[in-house]
Every structure is written in C-alpha cells, then in structure tokens.
C-alpha positions in Angstrom: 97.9 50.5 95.1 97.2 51.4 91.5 95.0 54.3 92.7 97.5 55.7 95.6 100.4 55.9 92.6 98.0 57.8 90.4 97.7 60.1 93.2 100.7 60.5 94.7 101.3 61.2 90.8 99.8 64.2 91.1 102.5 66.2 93.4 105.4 65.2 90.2 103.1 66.6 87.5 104.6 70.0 85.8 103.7 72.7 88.0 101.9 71.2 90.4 104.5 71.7 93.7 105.4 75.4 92.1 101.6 76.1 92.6 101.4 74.8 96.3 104.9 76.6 96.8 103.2 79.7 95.9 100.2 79.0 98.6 103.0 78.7 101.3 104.8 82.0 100.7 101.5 83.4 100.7 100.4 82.1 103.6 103.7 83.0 105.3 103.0 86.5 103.8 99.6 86.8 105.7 100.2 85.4 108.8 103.0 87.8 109.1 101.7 91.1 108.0 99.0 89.8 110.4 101.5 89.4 113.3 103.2 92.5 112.4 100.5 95.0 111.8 98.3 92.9 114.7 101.3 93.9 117.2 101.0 97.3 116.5 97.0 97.6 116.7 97.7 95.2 119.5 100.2 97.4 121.3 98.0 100.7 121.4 95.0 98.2 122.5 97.1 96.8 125.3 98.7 100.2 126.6 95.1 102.5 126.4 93.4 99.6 128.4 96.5 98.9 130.9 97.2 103.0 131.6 93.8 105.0 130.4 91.7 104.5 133.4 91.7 108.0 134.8 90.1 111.4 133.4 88.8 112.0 129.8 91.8 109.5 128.7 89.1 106.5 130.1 87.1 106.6 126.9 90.1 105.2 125.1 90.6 102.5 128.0 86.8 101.2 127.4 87.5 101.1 123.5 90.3 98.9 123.9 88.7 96.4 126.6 85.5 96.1 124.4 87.3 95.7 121.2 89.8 93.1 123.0 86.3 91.0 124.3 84.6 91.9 121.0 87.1 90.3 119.0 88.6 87.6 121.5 85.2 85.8 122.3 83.9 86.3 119.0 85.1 82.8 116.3 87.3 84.1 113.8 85.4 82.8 110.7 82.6 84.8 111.5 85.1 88.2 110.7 86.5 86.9 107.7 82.6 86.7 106.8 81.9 90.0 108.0 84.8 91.8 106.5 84.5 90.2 102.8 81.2 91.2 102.4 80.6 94.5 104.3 83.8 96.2 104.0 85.2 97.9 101.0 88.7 97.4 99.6 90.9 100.6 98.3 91.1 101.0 94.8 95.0 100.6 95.3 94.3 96.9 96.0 91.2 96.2 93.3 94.0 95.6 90.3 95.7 92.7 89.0 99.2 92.2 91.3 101.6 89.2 92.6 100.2 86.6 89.8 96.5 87.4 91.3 93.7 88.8 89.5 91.6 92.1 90.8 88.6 89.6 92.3 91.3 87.4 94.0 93.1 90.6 95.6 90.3 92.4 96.9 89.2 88.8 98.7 92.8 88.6 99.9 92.9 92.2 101.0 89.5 91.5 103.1 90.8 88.2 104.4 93.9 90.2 105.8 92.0 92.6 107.9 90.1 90.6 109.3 93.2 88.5 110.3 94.6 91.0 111.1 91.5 93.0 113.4 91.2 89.2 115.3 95.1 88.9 115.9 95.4 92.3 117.3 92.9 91.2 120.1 94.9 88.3 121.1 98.2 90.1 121.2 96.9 93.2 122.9 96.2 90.8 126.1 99.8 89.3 125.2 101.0 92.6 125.6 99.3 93.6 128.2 100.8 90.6 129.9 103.7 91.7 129.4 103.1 95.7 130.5 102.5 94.1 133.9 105.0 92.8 134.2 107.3 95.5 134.5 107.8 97.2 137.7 105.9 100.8 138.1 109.6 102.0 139.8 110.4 102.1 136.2 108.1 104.9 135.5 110.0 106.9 138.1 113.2 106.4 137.2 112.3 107.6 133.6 111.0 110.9 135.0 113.8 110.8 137.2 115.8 110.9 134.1 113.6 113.7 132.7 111.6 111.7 130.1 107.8 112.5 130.0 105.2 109.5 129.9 105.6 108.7 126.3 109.7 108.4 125.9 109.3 106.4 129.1 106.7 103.8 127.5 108.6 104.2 124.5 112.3 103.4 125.4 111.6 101.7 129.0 108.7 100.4 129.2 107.3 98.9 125.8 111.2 97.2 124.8 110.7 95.2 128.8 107.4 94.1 127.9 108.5 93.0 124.4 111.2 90.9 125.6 109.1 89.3 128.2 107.0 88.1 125.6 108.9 87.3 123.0 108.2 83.5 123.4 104.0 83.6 123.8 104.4 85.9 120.5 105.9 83.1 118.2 103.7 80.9 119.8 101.2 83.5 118.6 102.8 82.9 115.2 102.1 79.3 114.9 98.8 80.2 115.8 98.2 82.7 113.1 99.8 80.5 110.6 97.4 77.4 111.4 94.5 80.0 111.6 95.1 81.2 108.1 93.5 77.8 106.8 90.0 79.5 107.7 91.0 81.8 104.6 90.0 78.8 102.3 86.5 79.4 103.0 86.5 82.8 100.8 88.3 81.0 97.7 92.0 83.4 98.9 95.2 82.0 97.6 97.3 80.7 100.4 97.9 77.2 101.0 95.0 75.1 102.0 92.6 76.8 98.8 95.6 75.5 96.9 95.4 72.0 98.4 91.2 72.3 97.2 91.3 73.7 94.0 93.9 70.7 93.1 91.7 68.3 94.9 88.4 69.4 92.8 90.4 68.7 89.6 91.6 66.2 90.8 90.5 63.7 88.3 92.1 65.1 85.2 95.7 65.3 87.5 95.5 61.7 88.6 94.6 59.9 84.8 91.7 58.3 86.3 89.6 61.0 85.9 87.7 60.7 88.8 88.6 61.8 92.5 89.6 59.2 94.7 89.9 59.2 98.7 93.6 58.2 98.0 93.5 62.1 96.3 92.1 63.4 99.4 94.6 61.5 101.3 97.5 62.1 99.6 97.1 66.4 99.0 95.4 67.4 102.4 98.9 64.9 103.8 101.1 67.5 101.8 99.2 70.1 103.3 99.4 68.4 106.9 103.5 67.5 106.1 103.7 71.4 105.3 102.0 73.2 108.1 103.7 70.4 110.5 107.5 71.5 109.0 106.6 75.7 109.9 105.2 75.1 112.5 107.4 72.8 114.6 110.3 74.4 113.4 108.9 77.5 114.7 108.1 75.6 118.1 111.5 74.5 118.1 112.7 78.8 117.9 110.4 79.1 121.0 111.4 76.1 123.2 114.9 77.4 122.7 114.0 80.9 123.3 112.2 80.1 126.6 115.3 77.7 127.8 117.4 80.3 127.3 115.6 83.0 129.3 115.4 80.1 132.1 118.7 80.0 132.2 119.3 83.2 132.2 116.7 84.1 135.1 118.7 81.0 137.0 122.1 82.4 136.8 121.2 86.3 137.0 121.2 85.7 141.3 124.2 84.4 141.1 126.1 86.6 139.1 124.7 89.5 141.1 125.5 88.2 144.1 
C-alpha cells in the first residue's frame, strides 16, 4: 500500500500532469494533421484509382492502387522506421520550436509523414468507398448543367462521398489517435513517450528511488484512462452521427412519398 501511494504520488508532483498535458495536445496535434493532410493525399489516391483507368490517365490509376497496397499491407512501425532514418527534414523544421528542441522536431517532423504517408492509404479506400457510392447519373446531370469533369467531382461528387463517410472517418480518427503510440518508439513527444520518460525516472518521482510495478501500473493506467476518455468520446460523436443518418435514410421514403 505504501508503494502504490508513493506512486500514485507521482501524478500530484509539480509539473508532472502539465508535462503529460502537453503529450496529449501533441498527440491530438498529430493525429489530426495526419487526418487532415492523410484526407487530402487520400482523396487524390481514391479518385485517380476509382476514374483513371482509360488512356495515358491509367499511369496515375496504377500509382494510386500500388501506393494504397504498398502502404495498407505494409505494418506501420516499419514507415516510422523508414522515414526517420532515410528521409530528410526541411531546414524550416530542424530549429528549436513549441518547447522542443531541433533533434526532437526533426524526429517529430519524420514521425508525421510517415503518419501521415500510412493514413492516406487507409482513407483513400475510405474514400473510394464512398466515390462508389454515388450514382454515375450524377455525372450527367453535372454536364447537363454545363460543368466539365472537375467542377462536377468538385461540387457534386467529392461533397456526396464525404458525407457518406463521415462516420468510418472519425472512426478513422480513433484509429490514428491509438496508432500515434507507435511514435514512442523514436523518442517523439506525444503522449505515451511522456508516460516512458516519467516511468524511467521513476524512482527519484516516487521517494523510493527505485521503480516499482505499482509505477508501471499506475502511469501506463493514466495513459490507458486518457486514450480511453478521446477516444470513447469520439466513439460516442460517431454512434450519434450514424443514428442520425439511419434515421434520416428511414424517414426520407416517407417524406417523399
């Protein structure tokens, strides 16, 4: 009992819960720039490989279906790998910024593209799920209207398939946001490096100076307690959001007819 109060000691010490604060707006931070810029790589991805099949514009339809496989089938530890030590980090980014030293941004620079490289292959095929889903008559009423083939995947097409898959994208989210963990490995700064570095000084924290399972317990629980709190509050958005579109799809006959 002694030892579980000398580590649950550690989360009232001065500075201690600022520190992990810190590691969730930074996780937060990544997993959205890697939703964000992921839907956008994910988007071109998902329209070259669901409309480039004829002509020269095919070349563009086999890049996206080999990155989407490449990526997809491919564990996403291995690209954080990859990407911190073979690809190169702007000189904007290699500077001290946020609290972080230069060494701590160019790792966190590197950790975000390759979140971002693997999320774009998972939301291209959400995407694309969505693309199918919309009728091709839609197509010809947009040249009906006199848009060419971009305004209508632009304003017709693209804003259909968005809202059909509004729901698989925040699950998406929670995804990303549990997946940013694997971002420990390369000693970044969101949350569960946080929950490490605390646990390898543990000792001088706790007064014991020694670290205790209780330690382990009690810091990877915050972590667990933290991650739970995002994410089910974000599964809470989506459960609404799809109960809502049920509804919806269940009154829409009726009110047409």
């Amino acid at each position: 009992m002694k030892t579980l109060a000398a580590s649950l000691s550690i989360l009232t010490r001065e500075g201690v819960m600022l520190y992990l604060l810190r590691g969730v707006a930074f996780t937060c931070i990544i997993s959205v720039l890697g939703v964000i810029m992921g839907l956008i790589v994910g988007s071109l991805l998902a329209l070259a490989r669901t409309y480039c099949k004829k002509g020269p514009a095919r070349i563009l339809g086999w890049f996206a279906a080999a990155y989407i496989e490449l990526f997809r089938n491919t564990p996403y530890l291995l690209w954080i790998f990859i990407c911190v030590v073979f690809c190169p980090c702007p000189g904007f980014f290699a500077r001290k910024m946020f609290g972080l030293t230069s060494v701590e941004m160019k790792l966190l620079f590197k950790a975000a593209l390759a979140l971002i490289l693997f999320n774009s292959s998972v939301i291209a095929e959400i995407v694309r799920g969505g693309l199918n889903g919309v009728s091709k008559g839609q197509f010809e009423a947009g040249y009906a209207q006199g848009f060419n083939t971009a305004e209508v995947l632009l304003y017709i097409v693209l804003p259909q398939a968005y809202r059909n898959i509004v729901p698989t994208l925040l699950s998406q989210v929670i995804t990303t946001i549990k997946d940013s963990s694997y971002l420990a490995n390369v000693a970044t700064i969101e949350l569960m490096a946080r929950i490490r570095q605390l646990l390898s000084a543990a000792g001088t924290y706790n007064g014991l100076g020694t670290v205790n399972v209780s330690d382990v317990m009690v810091l990877f629980g915050t972590a667990c307690v933290i991650y739970f709190i995002i994410n089910f509050t974000l599964s809470c958005v989506v459960r609404a959001m799809q109960n809502r579109r049920r509804k919806a799809l269940v009154f829409a006959p009726a009110k047409a007819a």
